[in-house]
C-alpha positions as CSV (number, residue, x, y, z in Angstrom):
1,X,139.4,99.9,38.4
2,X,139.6,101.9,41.7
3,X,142.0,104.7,40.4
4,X,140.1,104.9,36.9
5,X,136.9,105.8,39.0
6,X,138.7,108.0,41.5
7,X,139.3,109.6,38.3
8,X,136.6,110.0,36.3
9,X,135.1,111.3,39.9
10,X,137.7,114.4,40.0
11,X,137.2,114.8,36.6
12,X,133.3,115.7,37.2
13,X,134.0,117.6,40.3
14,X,136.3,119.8,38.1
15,X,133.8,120.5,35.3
16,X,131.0,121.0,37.8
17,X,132.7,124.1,38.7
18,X,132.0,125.4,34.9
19,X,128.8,123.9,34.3
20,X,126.8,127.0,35.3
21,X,127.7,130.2,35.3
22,X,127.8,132.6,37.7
23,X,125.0,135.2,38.3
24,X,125.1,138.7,39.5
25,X,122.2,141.0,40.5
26,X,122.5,143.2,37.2
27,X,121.6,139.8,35.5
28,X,118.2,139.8,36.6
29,X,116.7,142.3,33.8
30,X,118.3,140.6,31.4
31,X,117.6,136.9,32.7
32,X,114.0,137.5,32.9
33,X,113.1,139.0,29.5
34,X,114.4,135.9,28.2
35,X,112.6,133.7,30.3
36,X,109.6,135.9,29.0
37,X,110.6,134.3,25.5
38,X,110.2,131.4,26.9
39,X,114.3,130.3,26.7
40,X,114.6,127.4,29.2
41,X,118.1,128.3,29.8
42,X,116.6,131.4,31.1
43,X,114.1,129.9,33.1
44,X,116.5,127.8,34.6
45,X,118.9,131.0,35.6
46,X,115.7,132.7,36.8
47,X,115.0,129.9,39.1
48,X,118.5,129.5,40.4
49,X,118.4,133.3,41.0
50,X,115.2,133.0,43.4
51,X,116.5,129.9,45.0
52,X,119.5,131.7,45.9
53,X,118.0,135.1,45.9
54,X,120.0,136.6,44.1
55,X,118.3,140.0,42.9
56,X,115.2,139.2,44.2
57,X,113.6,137.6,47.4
58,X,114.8,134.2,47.7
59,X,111.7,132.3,47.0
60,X,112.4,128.2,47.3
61,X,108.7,127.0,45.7
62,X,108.6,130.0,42.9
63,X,112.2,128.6,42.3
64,X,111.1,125.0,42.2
65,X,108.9,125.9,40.2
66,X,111.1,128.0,37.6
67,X,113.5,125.0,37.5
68,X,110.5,122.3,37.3
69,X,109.7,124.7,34.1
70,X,113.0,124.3,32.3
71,X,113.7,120.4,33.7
72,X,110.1,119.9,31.6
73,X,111.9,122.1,28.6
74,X,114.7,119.7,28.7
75,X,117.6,121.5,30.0
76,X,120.0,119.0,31.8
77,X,120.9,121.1,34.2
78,X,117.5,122.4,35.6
79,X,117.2,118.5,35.9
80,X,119.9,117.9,37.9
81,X,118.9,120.6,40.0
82,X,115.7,119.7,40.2
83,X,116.9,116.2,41.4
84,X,118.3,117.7,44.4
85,X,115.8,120.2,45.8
86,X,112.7,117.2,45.1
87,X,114.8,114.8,47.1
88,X,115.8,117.3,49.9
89,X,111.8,119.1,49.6
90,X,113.2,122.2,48.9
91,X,110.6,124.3,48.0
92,X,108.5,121.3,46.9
93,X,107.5,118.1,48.4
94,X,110.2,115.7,48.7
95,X,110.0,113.1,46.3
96,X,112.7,110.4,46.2
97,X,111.3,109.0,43.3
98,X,110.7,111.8,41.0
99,X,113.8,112.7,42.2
100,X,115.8,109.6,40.3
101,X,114.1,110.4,37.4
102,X,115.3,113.9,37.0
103,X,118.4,112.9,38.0
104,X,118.6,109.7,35.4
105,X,117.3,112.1,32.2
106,X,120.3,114.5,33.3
107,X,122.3,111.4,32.9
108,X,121.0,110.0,30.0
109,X,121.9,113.7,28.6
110,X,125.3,112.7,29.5
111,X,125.4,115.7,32.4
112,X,128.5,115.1,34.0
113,X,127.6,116.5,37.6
114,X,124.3,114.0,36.8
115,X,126.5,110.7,35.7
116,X,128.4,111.2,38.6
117,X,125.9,111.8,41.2
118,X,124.3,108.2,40.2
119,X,127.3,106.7,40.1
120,X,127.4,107.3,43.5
121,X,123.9,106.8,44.8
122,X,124.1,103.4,43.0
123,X,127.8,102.9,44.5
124,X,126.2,103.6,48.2
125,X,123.0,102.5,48.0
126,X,121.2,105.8,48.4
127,X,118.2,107.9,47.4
128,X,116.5,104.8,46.8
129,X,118.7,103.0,44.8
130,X,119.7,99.5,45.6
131,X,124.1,99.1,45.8
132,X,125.0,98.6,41.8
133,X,128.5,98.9,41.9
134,X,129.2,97.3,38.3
135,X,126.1,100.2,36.9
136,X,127.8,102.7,38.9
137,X,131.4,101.9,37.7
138,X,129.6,102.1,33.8
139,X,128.5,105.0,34.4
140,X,132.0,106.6,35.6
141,X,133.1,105.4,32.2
142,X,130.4,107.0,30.3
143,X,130.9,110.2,32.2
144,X,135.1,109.7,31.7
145,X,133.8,109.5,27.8
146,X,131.1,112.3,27.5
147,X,133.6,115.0,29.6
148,X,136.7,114.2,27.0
149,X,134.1,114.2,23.8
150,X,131.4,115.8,24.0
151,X,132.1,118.9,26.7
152,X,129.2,120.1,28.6
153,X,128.1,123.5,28.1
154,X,124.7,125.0,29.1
């Protein structure tokens, strides 16, 4: 059972290289017409862009704020991210519990960076979560399944 969810573990570390791409300055015309549209996707890319200021000031609450946007859209990834910067308070209050449940809608999208990241706060004992290691090994399986059927592509 070890090996299987060493596994599944490097498997999401791989694909969480791909799940979003990378952006570049020249993006940011571009990125924010479509958020204009209202395209959560580009909402999402417009947030990670002022979070890591990338043609523009880096602005952690107007990127919480962005990303809070297209979590409430329903784009998996915004709510993965969003996970992380409620439960660190970056650029919003920190928030352990809205945190987990950003983080477990990303799951239950089957986001692979998501499975895996609750896998482990459930293996550990973290971010609030009580020690689950049967839930956590589930969910290595499920995110084992989702990577090798259903590919994850934002």
């Amino acid at each position: 059972m070890k090996a299987g969810w060493i596994s599944a573990a490097l498997l999401g570390l791989a694909l969480s290289q791909a799940v979003a791409r990378p952006l570049e300055p020249g993006d940011l015309p571009a990125v924010r017409a479509a958020a204009a549209t209202g395209s959560a996707a580009a909402r999402f890319d417009l947030g990670r862009m002022t979070r890591q200021g990338i043609g523009v000031a880096r602005d952690p609450v107007k990127a919480c704020a962005l990303i809070a946007s297209a979590a409430e859209a329903g784009h998996p990834e915004a709510m993965f991210t969003l996970h992380y910067m409620l439960a660190a308070g970056e650029g919003c209050a920190r928030d352990e519990a809205q945190a987990r449940g950003w983080l477990e809608r990303a799951a239950e999208r089957e986001h692979p960076e998501a499975l895996q990241q609750l896998a482990q706060y459930l293996q550990y004992g973290t971010l609030g979560y009580a020690p689950d290691p049967a839930r956590s090994a589930h969910l290595m399986a499920v995110l084992a399944h989702a990577m090798k059927h259903h590919p994850h592509a934002d």
